[in-house]
KOLMAR-48879 format. One record per residue: residue in three letters; x negated, y, z negated of N, C-alpha, C, O in turn. Coordinates in steps of 0.001 Angstrom, whole numbers, plus 500000, padded with zeros to 6 digits. Example, Ala and Ser with C-alpha at 12.3 -4.5 7.8 and 13.67 -1.06 7.14 Angstrom:
# residues 2
ala486810494310492200487700495500492200486800496700492200485764496681491535;ser487150497750492920486330498940492860487100500030492130486591501138491961;
***
This chain:
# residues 109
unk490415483877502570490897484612503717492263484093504128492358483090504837;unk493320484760503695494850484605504303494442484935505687493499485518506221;unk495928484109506195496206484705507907496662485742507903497306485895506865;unk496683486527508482496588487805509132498469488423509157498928488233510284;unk499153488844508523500230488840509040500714489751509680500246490840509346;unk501738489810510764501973490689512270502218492129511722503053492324510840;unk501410493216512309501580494153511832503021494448511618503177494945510503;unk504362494295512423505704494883512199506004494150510914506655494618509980;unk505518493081510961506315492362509404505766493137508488506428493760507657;unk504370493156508581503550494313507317504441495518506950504723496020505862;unk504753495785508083505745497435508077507104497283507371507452497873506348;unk507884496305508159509054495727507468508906495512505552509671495797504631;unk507815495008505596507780494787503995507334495854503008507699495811501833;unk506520496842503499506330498232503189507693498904502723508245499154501651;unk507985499089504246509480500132504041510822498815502840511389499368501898;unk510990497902502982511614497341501545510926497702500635511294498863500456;unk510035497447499813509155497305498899509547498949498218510064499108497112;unk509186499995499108509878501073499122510937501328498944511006502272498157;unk512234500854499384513241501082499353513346500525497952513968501336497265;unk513143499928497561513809498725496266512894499837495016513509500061493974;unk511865500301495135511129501370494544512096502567494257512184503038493123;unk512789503026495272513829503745495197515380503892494739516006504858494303;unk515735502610494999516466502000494601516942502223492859517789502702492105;unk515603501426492949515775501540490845515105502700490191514945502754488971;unk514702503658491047514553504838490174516001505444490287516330506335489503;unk516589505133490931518139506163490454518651505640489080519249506395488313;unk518377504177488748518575503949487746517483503744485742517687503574484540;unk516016504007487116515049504268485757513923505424486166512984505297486951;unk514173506179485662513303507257485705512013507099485480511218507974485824;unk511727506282485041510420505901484757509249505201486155508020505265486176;unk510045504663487040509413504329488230509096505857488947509743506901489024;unk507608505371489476506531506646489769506983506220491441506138505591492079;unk508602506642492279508699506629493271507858507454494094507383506899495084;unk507559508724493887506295509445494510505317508683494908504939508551496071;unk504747508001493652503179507411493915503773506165495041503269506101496162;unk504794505278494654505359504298496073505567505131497566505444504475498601;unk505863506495497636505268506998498820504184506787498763503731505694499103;unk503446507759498321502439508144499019501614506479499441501288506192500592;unk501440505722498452501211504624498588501364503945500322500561503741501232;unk502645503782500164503404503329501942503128504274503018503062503822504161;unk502931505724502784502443506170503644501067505986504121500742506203505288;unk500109505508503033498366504719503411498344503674503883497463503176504584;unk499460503181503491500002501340504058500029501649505525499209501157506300;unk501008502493505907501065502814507486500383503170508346500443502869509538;unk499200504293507457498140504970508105497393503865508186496916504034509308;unk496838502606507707496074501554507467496384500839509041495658500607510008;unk497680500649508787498144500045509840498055500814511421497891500219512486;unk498189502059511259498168503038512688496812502309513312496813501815514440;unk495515502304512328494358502114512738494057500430513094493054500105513729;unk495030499452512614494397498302512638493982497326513778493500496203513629;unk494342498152515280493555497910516088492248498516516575491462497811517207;unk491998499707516329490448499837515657489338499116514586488118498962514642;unk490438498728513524489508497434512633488819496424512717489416495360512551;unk487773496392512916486779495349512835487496494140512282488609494633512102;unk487620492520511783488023491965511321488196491527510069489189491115509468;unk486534491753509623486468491791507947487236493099507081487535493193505891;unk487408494040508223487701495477507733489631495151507674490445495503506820;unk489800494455508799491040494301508317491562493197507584492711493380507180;unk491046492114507301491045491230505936490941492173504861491812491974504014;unk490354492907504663490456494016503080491591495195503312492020495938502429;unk492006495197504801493354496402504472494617495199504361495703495184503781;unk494192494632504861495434493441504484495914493013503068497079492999502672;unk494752492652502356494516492459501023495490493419500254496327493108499406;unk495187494647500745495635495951499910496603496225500544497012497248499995;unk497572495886501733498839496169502063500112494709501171501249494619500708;unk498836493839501421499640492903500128499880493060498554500889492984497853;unk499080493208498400498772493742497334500114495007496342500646495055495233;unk500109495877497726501597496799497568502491496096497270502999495993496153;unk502926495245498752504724494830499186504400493472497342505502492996497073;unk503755493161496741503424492184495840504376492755494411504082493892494040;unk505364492100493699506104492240492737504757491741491524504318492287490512;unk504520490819492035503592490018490624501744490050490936500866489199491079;unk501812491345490933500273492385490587500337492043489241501211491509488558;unk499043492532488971498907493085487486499298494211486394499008494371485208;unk500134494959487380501043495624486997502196495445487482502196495455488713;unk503454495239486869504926495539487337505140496447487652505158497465486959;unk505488496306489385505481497680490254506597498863489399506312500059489331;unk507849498286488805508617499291488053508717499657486533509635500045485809;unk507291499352486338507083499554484548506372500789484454505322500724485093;unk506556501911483884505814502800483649504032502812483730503321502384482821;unk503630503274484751502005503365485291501943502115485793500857501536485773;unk503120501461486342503528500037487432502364500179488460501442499364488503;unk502469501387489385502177501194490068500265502245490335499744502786491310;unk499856502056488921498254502378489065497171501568489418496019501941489639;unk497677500291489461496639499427489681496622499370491258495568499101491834;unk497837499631491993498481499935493153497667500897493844497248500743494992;unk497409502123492941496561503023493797495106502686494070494512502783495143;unk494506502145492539493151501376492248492820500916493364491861501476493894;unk493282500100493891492988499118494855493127499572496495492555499147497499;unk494234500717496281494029501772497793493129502314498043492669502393499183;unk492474503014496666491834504055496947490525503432497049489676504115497622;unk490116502114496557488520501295496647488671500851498368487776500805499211;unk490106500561498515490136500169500134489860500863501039488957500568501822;unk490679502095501151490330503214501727488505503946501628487831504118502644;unk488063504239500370486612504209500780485661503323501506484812503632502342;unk486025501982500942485309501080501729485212501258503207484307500899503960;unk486407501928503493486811501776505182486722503504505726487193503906506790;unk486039504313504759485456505354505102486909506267505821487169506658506959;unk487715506346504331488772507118504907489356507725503468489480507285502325;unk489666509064504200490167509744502718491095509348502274491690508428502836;unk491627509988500921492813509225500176494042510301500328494913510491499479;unk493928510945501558495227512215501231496352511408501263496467510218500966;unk497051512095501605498712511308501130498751510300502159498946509137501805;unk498566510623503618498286509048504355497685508651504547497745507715505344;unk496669509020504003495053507919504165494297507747505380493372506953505554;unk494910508793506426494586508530507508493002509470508217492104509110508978;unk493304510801507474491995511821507917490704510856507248490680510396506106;unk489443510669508528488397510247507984487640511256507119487651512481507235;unk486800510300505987486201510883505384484648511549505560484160512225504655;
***
């Protein structure tokens, strides 16, 4: 169990993580900048809710907002299907926490 880190920093590191996603797709086409939306947009919706979260509930959205802003996953966020293991781990988060996977993750399921 990491400490908890302040939701604005969470956000702050989202929207980089993003940007730098963007960044190098002008120069490689191969980065799935789409899927880094939609991604950051569940990151946020995660976050809209995380004073509703129970504590264990937000130790596992935490996990998976780290997990994003994280260069050294198990996939390299800018290698072609970089960022699938990225969704893997949203989309097990998001059920766990009884929430759909639309683009912001936010409508319950």
């Amino acid at each position: 169990r990491a400490p908890l880190s302040p939701v604005a920093e969470l956000r702050g590191e989202i929207e980089e993580h993003l940007a730098a996603l963007e960044q190098e797709y002008r120069v490689n086409e191969f980065v799935d900048v789409e899927a880094g939306r939609v991604l950051a947009g569940q990151c946020h919706a995660l976050l809209d809710r995380w004073h509703s979260l129970a504590e264990p509930d937000r130790q596992v959205a935490h996990a998976a907002l780290r997990y994003f802003v994280s260069w050294h996953d198990l996939e390299h966020d800018l290698d072609i299907g970089g960022l699938d293991d990225d969704k893997q781990i949203m989309k097990a988060v998001l059920l766990h926490l009884g929430l759909d996977e639309s683009a912001d993750g936010a409508a319950p399921s």
